[in-house]
C-alpha positions in Angstrom: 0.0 0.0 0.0 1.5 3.7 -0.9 -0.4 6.7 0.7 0.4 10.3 0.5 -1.2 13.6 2.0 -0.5 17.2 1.9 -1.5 19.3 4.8 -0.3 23.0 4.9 3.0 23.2 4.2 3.6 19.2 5.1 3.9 16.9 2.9 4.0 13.3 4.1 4.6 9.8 2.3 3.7 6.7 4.0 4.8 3.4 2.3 4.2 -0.3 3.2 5.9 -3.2 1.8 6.8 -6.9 2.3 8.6 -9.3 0.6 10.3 -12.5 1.1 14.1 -13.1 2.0 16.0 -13.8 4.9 15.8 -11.9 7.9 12.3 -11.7 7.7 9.6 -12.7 10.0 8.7 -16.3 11.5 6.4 -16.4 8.4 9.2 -15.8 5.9 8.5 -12.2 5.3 10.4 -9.1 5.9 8.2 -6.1 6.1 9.5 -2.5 5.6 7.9 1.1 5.5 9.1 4.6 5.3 7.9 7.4 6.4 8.8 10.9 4.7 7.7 14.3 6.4 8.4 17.7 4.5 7.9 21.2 6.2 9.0 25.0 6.4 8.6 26.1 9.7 6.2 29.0 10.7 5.4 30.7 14.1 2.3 29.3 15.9 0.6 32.8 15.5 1.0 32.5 11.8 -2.3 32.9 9.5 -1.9 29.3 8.3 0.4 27.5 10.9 2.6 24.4 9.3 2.6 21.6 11.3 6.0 22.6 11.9 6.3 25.1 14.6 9.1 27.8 15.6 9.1 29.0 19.0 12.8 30.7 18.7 12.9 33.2 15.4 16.8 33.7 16.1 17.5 29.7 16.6 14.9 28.5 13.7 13.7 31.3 11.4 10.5 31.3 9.7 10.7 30.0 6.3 13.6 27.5 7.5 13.1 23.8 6.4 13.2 20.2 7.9 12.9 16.9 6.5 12.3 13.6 8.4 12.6 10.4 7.0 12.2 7.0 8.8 12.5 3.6 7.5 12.1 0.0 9.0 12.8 -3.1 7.8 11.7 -5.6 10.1 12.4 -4.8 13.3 15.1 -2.4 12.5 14.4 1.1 12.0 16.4 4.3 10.6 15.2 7.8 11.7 17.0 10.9 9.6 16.5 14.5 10.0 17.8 17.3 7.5 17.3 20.9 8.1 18.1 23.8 6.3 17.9 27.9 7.2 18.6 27.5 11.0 21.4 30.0 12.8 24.9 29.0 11.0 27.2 26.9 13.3 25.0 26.1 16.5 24.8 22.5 18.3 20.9 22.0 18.8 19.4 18.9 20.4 16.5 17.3 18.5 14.6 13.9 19.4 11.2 12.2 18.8 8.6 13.1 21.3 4.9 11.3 22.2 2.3 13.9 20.9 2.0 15.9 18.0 3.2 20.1 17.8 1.1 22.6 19.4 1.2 26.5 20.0 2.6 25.5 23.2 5.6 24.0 23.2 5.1 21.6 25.7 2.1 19.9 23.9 4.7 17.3 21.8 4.5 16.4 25.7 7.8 13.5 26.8 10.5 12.0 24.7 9.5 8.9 23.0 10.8 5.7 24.8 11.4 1.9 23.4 11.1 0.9 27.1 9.4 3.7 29.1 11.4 4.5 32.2 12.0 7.6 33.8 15.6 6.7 34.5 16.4 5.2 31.3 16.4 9.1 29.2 19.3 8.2 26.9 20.2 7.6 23.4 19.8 4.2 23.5 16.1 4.2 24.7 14.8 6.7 23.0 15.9 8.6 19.3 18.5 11.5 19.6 19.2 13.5 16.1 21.5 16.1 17.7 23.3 18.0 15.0 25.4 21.0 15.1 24.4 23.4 11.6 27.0 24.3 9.3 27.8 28.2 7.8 24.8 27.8 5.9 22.1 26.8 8.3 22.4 23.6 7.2 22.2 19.9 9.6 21.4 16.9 9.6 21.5 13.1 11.5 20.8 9.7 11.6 20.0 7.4 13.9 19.8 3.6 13.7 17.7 1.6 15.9 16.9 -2.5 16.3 13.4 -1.3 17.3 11.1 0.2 16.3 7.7 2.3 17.8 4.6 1.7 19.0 1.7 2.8 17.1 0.7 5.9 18.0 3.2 7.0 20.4 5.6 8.7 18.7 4.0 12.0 16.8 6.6 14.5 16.3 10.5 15.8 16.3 11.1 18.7 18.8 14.3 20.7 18.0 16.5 21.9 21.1 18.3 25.1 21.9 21.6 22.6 22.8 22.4 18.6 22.3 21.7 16.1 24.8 18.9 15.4 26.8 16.9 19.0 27.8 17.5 21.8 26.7 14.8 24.7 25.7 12.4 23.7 23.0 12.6 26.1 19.8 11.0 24.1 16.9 8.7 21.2 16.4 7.7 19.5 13.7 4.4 16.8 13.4 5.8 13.7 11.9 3.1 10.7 11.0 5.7 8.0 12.3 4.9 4.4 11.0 4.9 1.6 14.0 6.8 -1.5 12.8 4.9 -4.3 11.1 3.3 -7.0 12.8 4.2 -10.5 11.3 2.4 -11.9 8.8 1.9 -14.6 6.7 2.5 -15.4 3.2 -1.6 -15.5 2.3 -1.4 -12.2 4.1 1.3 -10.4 3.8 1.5 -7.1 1.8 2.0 -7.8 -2.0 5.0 -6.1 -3.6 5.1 -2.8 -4.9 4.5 -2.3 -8.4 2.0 -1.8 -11.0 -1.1 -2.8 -8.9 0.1 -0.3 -6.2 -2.3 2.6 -5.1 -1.6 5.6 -4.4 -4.0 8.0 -2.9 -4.3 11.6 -1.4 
């Protein structure tokens, strides 16, 4: 199945595949997706708001640009982010968060978690795309993962004003991130993509 929507200034892909190979599931299957958000930010007071936010004009001007990508094959999963126009030469903090962008900054709510423990806030339970911007304005990261999220729980990317764990939140951006396939069976599983594939939006 291939889907594709526009909202605002997003534009997101969502793609679902499976195919046959090692590696796959118990069934003989390896399923993939990918999952391909496209914004410019905008302030929260703007006339139409993208669904990705700036709260810090200096740090992430209007007008600036992200791009999230994430992939899964199986139960591994790639999350990539890719900015452009933000304040040349700064390290910022980014990571996936529970709840979609809001006027607020604190509506994206906590960091998503693979296992969801208060102590565990780190790059290994949960996705971290720090990147530090080049002359240009320019950044980007990747992040590899042998998990990947539950459905529904992970709804956006905030951007930090430093790397690491905290830091004050000055951009957000709603991203319609794809839980990992369940197993399935041959008789079930997704068909190929190819000339029968749909494609709506």
């Amino acid at each position: 199945m291939v889907a594709g929507m526009v909202t605002g200034a997003l534009a997101a892909a969502v793609l679902a595949a499976g195919g046959g190979g090692a590696g796959g599931t118990a069934e003989g299957f390896t399923q993939s997706y990918w999952v391909r958000a496209a914004a410019t930010f905008s302030p929260p007071t703007a006339f139409v708001a993208s669904p990705a936010l700036t709260y810090d004009m200096k740090l992430v001007p209007a007008a600036a640009s992200v791009v999230v990508e994430q992939r899964g094959v199986g139960r591994n999963m790639t999350v990539s982010l890719d900015v452009g126009g933000l304040a040349p030469g700064h390290a910022y903090g980014a990571h996936v968060h529970q709840k979609p962008c809001g006027a607020d900054p604190a509506a994206a709510g906590e960091h998503y978690q693979h296992v969801a423990d208060p102590d565990r806030a780190t790059a290994e339970n949960e996705v971290w795309l720090d990147f530090t911007t080049d002359a240009a304005g320019h950044g980007k990261a990747t992040v590899r993962k042998t998990w990947g999220v539950r459905a529904g729980e992970a709804r956006s990317v905030v951007i930090h004003d430093a790397p690491g764990g905290a830091g004050k939140r000055v951009a957000c951006v709603t991203v319609p991130f794809a839980a990992a396939p369940a197993p399935s069976s041959p008789a079930t599983a997704p068909a190929p993509l190819g000339a029968g594939a749909a494609a709506t939006s």
